[in-house]
ZATIVEX-425625 format. One record per residue (C-alpha): x, y, z; residue number from 1; residue in one letter. Coordinates in steps of 0.05 Angstrom, whole numbers, always signed. Last residue first. Layout:
BEGIN
- u, v, w, n, res
- X, Y, Z, NUM, a
...
***
This chain:
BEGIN
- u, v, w, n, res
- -135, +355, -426, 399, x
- -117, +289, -425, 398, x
- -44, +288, -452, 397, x
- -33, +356, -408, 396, x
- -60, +325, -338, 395, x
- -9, +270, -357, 394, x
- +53, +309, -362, 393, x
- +32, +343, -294, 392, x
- +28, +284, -263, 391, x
- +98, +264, -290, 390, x
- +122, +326, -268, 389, x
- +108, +336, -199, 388, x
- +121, +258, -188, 387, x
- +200, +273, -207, 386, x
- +199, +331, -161, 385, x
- +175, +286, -102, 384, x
- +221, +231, -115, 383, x
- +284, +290, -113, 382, x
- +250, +323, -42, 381, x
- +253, +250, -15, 380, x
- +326, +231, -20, 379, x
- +339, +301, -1, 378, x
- +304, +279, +66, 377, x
- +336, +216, +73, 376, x
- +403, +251, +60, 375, x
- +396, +305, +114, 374, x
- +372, +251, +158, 373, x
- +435, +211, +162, 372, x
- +491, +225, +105, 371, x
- +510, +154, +90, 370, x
- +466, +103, +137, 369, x
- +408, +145, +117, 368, x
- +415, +144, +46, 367, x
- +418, +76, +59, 366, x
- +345, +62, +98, 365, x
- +310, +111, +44, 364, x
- +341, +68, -13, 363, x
- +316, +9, +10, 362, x
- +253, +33, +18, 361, x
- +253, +70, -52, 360, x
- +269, +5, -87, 359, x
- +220, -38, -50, 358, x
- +168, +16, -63, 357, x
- +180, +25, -140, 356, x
- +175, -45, -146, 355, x
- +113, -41, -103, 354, x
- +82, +16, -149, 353, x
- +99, -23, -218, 352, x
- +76, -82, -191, 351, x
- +5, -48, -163, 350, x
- -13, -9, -240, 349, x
- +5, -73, -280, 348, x
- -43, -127, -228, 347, x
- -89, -67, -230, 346, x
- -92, -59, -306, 345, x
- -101, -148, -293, 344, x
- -154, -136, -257, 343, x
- -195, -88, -294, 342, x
- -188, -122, -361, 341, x
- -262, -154, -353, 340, x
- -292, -97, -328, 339, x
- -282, -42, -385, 338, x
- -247, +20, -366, 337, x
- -274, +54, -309, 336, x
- -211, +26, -256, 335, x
- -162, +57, -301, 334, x
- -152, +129, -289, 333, x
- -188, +118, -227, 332, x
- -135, +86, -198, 331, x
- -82, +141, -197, 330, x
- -137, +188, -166, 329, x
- -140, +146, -108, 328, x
- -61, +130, -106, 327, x
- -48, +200, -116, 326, x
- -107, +201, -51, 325, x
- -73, +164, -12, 324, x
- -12, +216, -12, 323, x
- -46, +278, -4, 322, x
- -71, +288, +70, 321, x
- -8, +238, +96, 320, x
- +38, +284, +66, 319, x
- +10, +346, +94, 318, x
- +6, +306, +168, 317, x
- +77, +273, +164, 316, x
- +100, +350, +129, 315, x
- +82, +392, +185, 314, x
- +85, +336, +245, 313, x
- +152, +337, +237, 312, x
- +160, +406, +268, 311, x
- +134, +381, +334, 310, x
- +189, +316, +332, 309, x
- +248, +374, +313, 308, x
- +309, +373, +286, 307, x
- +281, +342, +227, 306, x
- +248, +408, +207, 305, x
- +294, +432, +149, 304, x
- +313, +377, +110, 303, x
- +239, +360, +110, 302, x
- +203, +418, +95, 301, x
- +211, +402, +13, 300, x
- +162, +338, +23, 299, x
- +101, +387, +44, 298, x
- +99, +428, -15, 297, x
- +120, +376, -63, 296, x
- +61, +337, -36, 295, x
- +14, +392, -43, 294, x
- +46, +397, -130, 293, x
- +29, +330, -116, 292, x
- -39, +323, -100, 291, x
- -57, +377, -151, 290, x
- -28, +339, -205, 289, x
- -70, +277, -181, 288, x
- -133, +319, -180, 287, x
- -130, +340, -258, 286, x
- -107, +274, -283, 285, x
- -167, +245, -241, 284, x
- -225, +292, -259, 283, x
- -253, +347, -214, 282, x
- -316, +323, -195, 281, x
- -294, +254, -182, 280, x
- -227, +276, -155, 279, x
- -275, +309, -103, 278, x
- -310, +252, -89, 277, x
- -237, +215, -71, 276, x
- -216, +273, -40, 275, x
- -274, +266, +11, 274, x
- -258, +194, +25, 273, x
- -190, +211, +27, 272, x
- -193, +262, +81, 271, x
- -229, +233, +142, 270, x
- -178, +165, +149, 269, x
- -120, +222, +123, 268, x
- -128, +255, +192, 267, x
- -107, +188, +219, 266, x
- -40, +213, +202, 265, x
- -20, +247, +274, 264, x
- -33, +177, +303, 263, x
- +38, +163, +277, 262, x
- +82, +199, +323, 261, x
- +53, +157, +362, 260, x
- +83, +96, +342, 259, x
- +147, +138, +326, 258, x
- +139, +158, +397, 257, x
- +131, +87, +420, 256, x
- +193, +68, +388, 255, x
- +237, +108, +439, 254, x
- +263, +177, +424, 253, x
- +335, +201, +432, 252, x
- +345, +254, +376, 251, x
- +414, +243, +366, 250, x
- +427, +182, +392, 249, x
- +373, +161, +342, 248, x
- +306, +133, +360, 247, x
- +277, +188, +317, 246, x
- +321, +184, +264, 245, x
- +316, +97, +249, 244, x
- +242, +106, +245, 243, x
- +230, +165, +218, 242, x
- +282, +150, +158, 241, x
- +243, +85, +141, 240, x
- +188, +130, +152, 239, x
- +204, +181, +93, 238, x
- +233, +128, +41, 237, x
- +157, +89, +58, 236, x
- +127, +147, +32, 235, x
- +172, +180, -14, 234, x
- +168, +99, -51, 233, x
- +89, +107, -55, 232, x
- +99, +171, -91, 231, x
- +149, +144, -131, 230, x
- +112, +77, -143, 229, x
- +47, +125, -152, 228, x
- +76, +162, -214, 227, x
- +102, +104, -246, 226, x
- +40, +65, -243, 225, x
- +3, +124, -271, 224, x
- +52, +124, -326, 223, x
- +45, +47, -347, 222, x
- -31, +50, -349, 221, x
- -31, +101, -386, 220, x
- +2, +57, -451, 219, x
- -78, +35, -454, 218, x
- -73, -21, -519, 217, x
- -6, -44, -516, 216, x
- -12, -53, -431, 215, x
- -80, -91, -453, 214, x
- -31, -137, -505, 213, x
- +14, -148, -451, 212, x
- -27, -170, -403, 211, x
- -50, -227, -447, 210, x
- +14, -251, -434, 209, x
- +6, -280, -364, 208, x
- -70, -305, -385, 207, x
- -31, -342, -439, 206, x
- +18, -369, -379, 205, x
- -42, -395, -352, 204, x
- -74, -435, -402, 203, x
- -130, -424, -428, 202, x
- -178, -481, -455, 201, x
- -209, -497, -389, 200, x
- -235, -423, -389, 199, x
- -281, -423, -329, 198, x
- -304, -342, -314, 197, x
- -285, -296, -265, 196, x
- -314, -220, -285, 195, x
- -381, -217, -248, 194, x
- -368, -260, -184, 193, x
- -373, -337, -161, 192, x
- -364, -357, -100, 191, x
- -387, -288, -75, 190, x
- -347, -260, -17, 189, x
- -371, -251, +56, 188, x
- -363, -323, +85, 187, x
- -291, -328, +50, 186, x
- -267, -261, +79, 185, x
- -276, -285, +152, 184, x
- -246, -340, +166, 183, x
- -179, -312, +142, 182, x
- -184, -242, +171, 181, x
- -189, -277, +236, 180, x
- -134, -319, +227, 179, x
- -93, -245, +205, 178, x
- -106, -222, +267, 177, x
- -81, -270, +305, 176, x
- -16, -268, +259, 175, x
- -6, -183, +274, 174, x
- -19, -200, +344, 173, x
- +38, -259, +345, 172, x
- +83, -203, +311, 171, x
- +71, -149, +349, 170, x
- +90, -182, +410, 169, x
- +160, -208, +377, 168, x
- +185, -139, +382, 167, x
- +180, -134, +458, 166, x
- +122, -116, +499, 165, x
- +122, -49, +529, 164, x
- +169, -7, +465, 163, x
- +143, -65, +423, 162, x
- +78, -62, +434, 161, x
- +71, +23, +442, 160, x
- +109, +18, +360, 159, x
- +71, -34, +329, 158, x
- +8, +1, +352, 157, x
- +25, +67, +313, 156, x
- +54, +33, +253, 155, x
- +3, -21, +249, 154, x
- -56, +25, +260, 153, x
- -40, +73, +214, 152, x
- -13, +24, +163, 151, x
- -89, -13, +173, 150, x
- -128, +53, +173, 149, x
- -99, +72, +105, 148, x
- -115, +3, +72, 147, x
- -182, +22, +104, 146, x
- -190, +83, +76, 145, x
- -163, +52, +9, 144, x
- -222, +11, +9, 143, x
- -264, +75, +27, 142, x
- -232, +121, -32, 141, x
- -249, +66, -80, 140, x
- -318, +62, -69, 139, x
- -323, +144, -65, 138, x
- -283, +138, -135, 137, x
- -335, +88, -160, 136, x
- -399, +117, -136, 135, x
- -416, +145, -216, 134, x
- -395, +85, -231, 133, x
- -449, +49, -200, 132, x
- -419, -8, -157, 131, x
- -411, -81, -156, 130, x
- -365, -90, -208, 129, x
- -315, -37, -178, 128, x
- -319, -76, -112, 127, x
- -281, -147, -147, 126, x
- -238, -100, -180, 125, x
- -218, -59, -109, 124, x
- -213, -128, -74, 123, x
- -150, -165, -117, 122, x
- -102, -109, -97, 121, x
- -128, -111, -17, 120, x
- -122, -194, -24, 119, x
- -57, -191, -50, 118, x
- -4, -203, +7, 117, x
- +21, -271, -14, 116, x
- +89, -254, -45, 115, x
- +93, -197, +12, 114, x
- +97, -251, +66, 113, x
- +139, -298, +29, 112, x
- +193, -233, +33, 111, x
- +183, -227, +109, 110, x
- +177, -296, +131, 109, x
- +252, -305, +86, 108, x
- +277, -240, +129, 107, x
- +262, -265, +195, 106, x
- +286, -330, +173, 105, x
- +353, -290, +150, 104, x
- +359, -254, +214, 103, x
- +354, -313, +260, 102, x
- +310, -344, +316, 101, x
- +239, -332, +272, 100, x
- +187, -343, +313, 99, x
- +143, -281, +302, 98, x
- +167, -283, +232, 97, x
- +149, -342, +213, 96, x
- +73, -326, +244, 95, x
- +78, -270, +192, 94, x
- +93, -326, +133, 93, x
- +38, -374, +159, 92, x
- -16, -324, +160, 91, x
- +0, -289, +92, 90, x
- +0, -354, +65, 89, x
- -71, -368, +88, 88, x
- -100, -295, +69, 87, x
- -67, -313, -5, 86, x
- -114, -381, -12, 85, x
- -176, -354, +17, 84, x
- -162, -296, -28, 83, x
- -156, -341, -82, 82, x
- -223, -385, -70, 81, x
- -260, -321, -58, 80, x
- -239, -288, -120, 79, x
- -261, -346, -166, 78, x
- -206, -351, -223, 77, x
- -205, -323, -287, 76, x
- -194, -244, -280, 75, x
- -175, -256, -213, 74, x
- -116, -304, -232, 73, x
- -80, -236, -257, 72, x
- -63, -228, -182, 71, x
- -19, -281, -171, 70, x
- +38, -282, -220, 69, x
- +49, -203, -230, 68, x
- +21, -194, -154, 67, x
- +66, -244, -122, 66, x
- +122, -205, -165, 65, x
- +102, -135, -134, 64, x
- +93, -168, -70, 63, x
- +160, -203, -64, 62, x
- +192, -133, -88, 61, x
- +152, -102, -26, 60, x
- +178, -153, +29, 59, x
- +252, -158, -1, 58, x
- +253, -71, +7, 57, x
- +210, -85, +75, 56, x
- +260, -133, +105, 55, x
- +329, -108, +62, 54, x
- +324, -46, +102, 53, x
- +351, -79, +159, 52, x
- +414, -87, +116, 51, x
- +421, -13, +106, 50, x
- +410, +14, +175, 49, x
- +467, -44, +209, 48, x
- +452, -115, +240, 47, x
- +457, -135, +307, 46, x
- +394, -183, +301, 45, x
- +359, -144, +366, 44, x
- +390, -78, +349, 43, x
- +361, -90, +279, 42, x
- +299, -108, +307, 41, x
- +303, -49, +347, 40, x
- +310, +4, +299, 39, x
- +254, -28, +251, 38, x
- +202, -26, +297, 37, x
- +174, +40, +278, 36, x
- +165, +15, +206, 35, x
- +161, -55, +221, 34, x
- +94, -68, +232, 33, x
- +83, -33, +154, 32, x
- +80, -91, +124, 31, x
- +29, -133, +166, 30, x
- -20, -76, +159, 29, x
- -53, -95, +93, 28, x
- -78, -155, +109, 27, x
- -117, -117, +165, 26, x
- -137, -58, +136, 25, x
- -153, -92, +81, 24, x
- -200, -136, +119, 23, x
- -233, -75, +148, 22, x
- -246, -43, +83, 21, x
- -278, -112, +58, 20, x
- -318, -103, +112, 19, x
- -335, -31, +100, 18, x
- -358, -52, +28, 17, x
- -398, -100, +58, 16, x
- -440, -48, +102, 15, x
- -444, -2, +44, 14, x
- -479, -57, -2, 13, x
- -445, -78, -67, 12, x
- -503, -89, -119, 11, x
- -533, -152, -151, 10, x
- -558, -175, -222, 9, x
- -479, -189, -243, 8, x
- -483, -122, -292, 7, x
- -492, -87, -227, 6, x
- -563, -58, -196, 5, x
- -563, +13, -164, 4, x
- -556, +32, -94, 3, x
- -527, +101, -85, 2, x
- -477, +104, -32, 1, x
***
């Protein structure tokens, strides 16, 4: 990474950035434990497909709002004192979970979990002051790296845990980690960075509704949210499906092949990075509707190969290639625009894609219980159209 001097008098150096990459990963992760899990917490609370979906639907509507209320703050607020404040939370709520005796606790944990899961939203600002812009989409590719690495990790470990260990396992390593993650992020972040600044006479519901006026002012903002929530929402639809098909009568898998089944996506840990210089050269209207006309491609296999686990790997690999790097492209639509509005564009940009997640999660865990994974899949073709021709709307406003 080229090392050039910020408007703050300092520059981000590549070994931070990793750490903050690490951290993501970690923060990040505590979502997507679940995902290969989710069969056999439901056995273990003897509740059906579409009510277990209510844990990462509640989990990722809980973030979207923690992020409309929380996240702005960033723009006004030190960064290290929040995400010293979020990382704590998180903490609490996934150590709630661990414990929990009852499906609603386990549920509550989950939701106060996602409310206070927005240190990886709040980090990609806080980098894009500290970096030339020229480096800004390889900056942003390597945070999302590392938001990437921490779903693989959690869906691939969650699932060899709990097959050997039990459910709760991966919950009480999920809330070690996250004390870690807690210590550590304060002693690496400024007290004090370009962008935060003491405004005794602002209240905080003005700095709620001066989001508004920036939404007023770049209308974008609103579409490329759109675009990732349903891209974001085929996702989490497609493993939501993964995890309850696999393990099915049907198919007769444990959860340590949907654990593994993950590993197959780590392919996406070398990928984005590149993608994200390529959407550089490129443009990002022009790179996100290439994304998804590949994630079209990939999504429409579905209905066809979920007979098999080798099959699968097609589209899991294809769509895991693509997806992160909408979101990449997705970003840098708005992360160049002036500094002190970046924040709350992301605060905008993140509800509107966890909304969309909740939504589509939910949805993917019900379409299931009604026509198994026939309607999953369709579920997932129909998001995937819908992204085809939004990006594809935008590429022709900006060309």
């Amino acid at each position: 990474m080229t090392q050039t001097t910020s408007p703050a008098g300092g520059y981000m150096s590549a070994s931070r950035l990793y750490l903050f990459a690490l951290a993501s990963a970690v923060v990040t992760a505590n979502a997507y434990y679940i995902h290969p899990i989710i069969a056999v917490v439901a056995e273990h609370f003897a509740v059906s497909a579409s009510i277990i979906g209510m844990v990462p639907a509640f989990n990722q509507i809980a973030l979207a709002l923690g992020i409309f209320f929380l996240l702005p703050l960033g723009d006004w607020i030190s960064n290290r004192r929040l995400t010293s404040i979020f990382v704590a939370g998180q903490f609490l709520a996934i150590t709630g979970m661990a414990l929990a005796q009852n499906f609603e606790l386990f549920v509550l944990g989950s939701t106060v979990l996602g409310f206070f899961t927005i240190a990886p939203y709040l980090l990609p600002a806080y980098v894009s002051r500290r970096v030339a812009p020229e480096n800004l989409g390889h900056a942003t590719a390597i945070l999302t790296t590392g938001i990437i690495a921490g779903i693989l990790v959690a869906r691939a470990g969650a699932g060899v845990v709990a097959e050997y260990f039990g459910w709760r396992a991966v919950y009480i390593s999920a809330a070690s980690l996250m004390l870690l993650v807690s210590i550590m992020l304060p002693l690496i972040m400024e007290p004090r960075e370009a962008g935060a600044r003491d405004e005794p006479g602002r209240s905080y519901g003005a700095l709620l509704l001066s989001i508004f006026p920036i939404i007023a002012r770049h209308p974008d903002i609103l579409l490329s949210g759109l675009i990732q929530a349903l891209s974001f929402g085929i996702f989490l639809a497609v493993w939501m499906g993964l995890g309850l098909h696999l393990t099915s009568d049907a198919m007769g898998y444990g959860v340590d092949v949907v654990g593994y089944l993950a590993v197959f996506s780590a392919i996406s840990l070398l990928s984005t990075p590149r993608l994200g210089a390529w959407a550089d050269r490129v443009g990002a209207h022009t790179a996100r509707h290439r994304l998804a006309i590949g994630q079209l491609l990939a999504v429409i296999t579905l209905p066809f190969f979920g007979h098999s686990l080798w099959l699968l790997l097609i589209p899991i690999i294809a769509m895991n290639l693509v997806g992160p790097a909408i979101d990449v492209s997705g970003r840098m639509t708005f992360l160049s625009l002036a500094p002190e509005i970046r924040t709350r564009l992301m605060t905008v940009y993140i509800v509107i894609m966890f909304l969309g997640g909740g939504i589509f999660s939910w949805a993917g865990t019900i379409s299931y219980d009604l026509a198994g994974w026939m309607g999953n899949a369709i579920l997932s073709v129909s998001l995937s159209l819908i992204v085809l021709s939004l990006s594809f709307a935008a590429k022709r406003k900006h060309d």
